[in-house]
C-alpha positions in Angstrom: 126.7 111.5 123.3 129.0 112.7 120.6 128.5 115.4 117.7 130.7 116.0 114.5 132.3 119.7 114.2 135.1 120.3 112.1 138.1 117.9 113.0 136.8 115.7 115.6 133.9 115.0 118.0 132.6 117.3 120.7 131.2 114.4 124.0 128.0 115.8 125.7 126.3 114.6 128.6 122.2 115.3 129.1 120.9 114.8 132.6 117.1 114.3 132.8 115.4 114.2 136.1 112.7 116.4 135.5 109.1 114.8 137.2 107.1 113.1 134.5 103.9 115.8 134.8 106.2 118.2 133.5 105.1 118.0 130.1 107.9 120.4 128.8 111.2 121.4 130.8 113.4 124.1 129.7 116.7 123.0 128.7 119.9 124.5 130.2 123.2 124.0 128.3 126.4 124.3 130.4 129.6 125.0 128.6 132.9 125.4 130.8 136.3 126.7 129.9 139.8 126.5 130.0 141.5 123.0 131.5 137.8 121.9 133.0 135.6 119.4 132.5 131.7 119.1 132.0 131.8 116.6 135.4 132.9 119.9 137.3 129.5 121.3 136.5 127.9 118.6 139.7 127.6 121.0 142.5 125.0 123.0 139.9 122.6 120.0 139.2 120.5 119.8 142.7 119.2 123.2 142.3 118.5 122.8 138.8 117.2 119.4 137.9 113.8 119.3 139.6 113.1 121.8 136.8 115.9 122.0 134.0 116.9 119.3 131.7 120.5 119.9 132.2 123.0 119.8 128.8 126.9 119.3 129.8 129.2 120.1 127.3 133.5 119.1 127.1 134.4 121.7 125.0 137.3 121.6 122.5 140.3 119.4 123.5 138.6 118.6 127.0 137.5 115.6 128.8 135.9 113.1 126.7 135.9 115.5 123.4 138.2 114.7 120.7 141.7 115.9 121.0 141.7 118.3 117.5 144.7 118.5 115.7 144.4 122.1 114.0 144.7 124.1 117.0 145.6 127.2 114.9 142.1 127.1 113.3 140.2 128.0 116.6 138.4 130.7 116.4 135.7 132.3 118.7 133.2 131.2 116.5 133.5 128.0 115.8 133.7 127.6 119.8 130.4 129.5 119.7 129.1 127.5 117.1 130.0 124.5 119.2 127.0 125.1 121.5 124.6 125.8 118.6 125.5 122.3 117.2 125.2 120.4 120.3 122.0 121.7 121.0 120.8 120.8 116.9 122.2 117.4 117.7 119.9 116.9 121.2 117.2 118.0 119.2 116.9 121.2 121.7 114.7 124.0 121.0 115.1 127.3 122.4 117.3 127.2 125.9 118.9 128.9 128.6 123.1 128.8 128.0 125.7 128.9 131.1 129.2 129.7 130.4 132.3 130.2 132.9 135.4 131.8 131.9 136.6 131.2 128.2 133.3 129.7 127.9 131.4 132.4 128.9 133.4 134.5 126.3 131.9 131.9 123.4 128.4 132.3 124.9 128.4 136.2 124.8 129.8 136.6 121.0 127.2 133.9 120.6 124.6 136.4 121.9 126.0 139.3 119.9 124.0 137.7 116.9 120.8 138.1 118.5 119.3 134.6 118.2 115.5 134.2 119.3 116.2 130.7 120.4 118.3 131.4 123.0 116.1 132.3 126.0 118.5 133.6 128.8 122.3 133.4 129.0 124.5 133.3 132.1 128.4 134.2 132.4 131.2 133.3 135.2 134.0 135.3 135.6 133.7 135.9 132.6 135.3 139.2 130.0 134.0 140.4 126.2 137.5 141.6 125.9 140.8 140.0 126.5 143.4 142.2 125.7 144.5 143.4 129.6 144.8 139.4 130.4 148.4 139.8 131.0 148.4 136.8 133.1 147.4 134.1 129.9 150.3 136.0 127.6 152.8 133.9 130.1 150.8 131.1 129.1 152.7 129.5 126.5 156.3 130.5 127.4 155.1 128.8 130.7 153.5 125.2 129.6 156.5 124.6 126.8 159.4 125.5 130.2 157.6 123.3 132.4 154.5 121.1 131.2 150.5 121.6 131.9 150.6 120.3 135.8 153.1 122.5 136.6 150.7 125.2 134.9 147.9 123.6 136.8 149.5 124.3 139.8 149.6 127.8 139.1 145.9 127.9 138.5 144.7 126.3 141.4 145.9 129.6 142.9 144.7 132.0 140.5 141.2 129.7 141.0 140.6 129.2 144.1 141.4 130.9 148.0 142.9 128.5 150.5 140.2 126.6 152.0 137.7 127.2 149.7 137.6 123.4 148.5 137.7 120.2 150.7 140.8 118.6 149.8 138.3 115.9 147.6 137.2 118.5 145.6 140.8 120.4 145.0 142.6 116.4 144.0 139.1 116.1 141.5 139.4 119.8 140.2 143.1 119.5 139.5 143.1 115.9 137.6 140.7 117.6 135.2 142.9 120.3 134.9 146.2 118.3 134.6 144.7 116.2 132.1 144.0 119.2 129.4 145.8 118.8 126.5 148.9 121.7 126.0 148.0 123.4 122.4 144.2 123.5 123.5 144.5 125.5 126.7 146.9 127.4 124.9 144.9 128.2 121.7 141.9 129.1 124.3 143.9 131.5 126.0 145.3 132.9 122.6 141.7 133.6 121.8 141.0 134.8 124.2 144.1 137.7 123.9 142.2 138.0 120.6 138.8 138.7 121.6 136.9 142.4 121.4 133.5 142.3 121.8 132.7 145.8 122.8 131.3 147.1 120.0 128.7 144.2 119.7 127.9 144.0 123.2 124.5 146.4 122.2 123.3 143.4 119.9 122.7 141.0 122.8 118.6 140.9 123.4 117.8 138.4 125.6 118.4 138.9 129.7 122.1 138.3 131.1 123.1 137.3 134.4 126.6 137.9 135.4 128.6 136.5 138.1 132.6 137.5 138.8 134.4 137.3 142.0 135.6 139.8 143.3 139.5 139.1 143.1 139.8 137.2 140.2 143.5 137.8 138.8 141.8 137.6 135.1 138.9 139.2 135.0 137.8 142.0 137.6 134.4 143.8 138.7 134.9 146.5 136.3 134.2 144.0 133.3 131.0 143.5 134.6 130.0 147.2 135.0 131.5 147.8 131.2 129.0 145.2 130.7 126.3 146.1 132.5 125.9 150.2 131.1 125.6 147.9 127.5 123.1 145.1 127.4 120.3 146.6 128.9 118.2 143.5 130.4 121.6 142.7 132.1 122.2 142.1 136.1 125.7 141.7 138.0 126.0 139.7 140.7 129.8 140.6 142.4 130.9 137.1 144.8 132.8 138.3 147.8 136.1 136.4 148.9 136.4 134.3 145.7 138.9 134.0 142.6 138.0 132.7 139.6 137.2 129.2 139.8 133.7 130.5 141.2 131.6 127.9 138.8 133.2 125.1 140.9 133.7 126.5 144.3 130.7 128.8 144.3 128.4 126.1 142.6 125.9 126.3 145.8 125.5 129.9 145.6 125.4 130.6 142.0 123.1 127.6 141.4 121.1 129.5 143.5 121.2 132.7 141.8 120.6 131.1 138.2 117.6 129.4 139.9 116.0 132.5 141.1 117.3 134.7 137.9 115.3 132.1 135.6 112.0 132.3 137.9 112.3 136.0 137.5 112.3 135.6 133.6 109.3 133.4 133.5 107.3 136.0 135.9 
């Protein structure tokens, strides 16, 4: 399905395979980030969808989502915003929201505004604050000197250990990847550099899981403590021997936890 947001189309997928005696599933909306695709999001769905109607979005300048021309007029909010329209468009009422990396980043300045209709938000190596990236400030200088795969590369290191995916799952991860478009990686990064949440973190009301790896070369542990000591119905999960592509290689285990995380909330 497709919405309209300023300058193009966002795609969305909606997986629906709750039993029909479930007279009203909760929806979960997924929204990924940088160079990904909402197809990476699979691993998630057989924990989930016995239960959860499942809401997959491409975000801005990824997969099946239009490729927008005025790059320069990203902001954090409109990518936050992005959610908020998708679910308007599915007709979705209050819902849990899942976001990894840059996504994650949208979905916590999205919390910030305290919104009742958002029942329990989840984050993935995920930061409220970019500015000690150092990594995504080569970004740019990089992809103009030697193209996005070459980039892509470089992130399936900074993603993922050796042997952490079957060689099936690396080739699928990294066509996704190689296939982002240059100015909207970039532009994600940039707003990321950009970002500051820390002084809005006390806003967020509803309950927050957190999941980071434990030697991600983006974001570290000590985000998530920073974190934790400010949203107070806030937990921190810390994944041993994992980098940052934890959504994707991790989707067993952190499935898992969101699973059990939700129960919790509705006991």
């Amino acid at each position: 399905m497709f919405v309209d947001r300023p300058g193009g189309q966002l795609f969305y997928d909606i997986v629906d395979r709750t039993p029909g005696w479930l007279a009203a599933p909760e929806t979960i909306v997924f929204l990924h980030g940088v160079g990904a695709g909402h197809e990476l999001w699979a691993g998630w769905l057989p924990a989930l969808i016995d239960r959860y109607r499942i809401v997959l979005i491409d975000t801005r300048g990824c997969g099946r989502s239009a490729r927008i021309g005025d790059y320069a007029g990203w902001a954090l909010d409109g990518l936050s915003d992005d959610v908020l329209a998708v679910a308007d468009h599915a007709g979705i009422g209050p819902f849990h929201v899942v976001g990894e990396s840059a996504g994650g980043t949208a979905v916590l300045n999205l919390l910030t505004r305290g919104l009742d209709r958002i029942r329990t938000a989840t984050t993935l190596s995920t930061a409220h604050r970019g500015g000690q990236i150092e990594r995504v400030r080569k970004w740019r200088a990089d992809v103009e000197a030697n193209g996005v795969p070459w980039w892509s590369d470089q992130m399936m290191e900074h993603r993922f250990h050796p042997g952490a995916l079957t060689p099936e799952q690396a080739a699928f991860f990294k066509a996704r990847q190689d296939a982002s478009t240059a100015e909207a990686l970039l532009r994600k990064g940039e707003i990321l550099l950009e970002t500051d949440l820390t002084d809005k973190l006390s806003n967020i009301r509803c309950p927050l899981l957190m999941m980071l790896p434990d030697r991600s070369p983006f974001v570290t542990p000590d985000i998530g403590v920073e974190i934790l000591g400010a949203v107070p119905s806030s937990e921190l999960c810390i994944i041993p021997h994992s980098k940052h592509g934890i959504f994707y290689s991790h989707a067993a285990f952190a499935s898992g936890q969101l699973r059990d995380f939700l129960a919790r909330q509705s006991a």
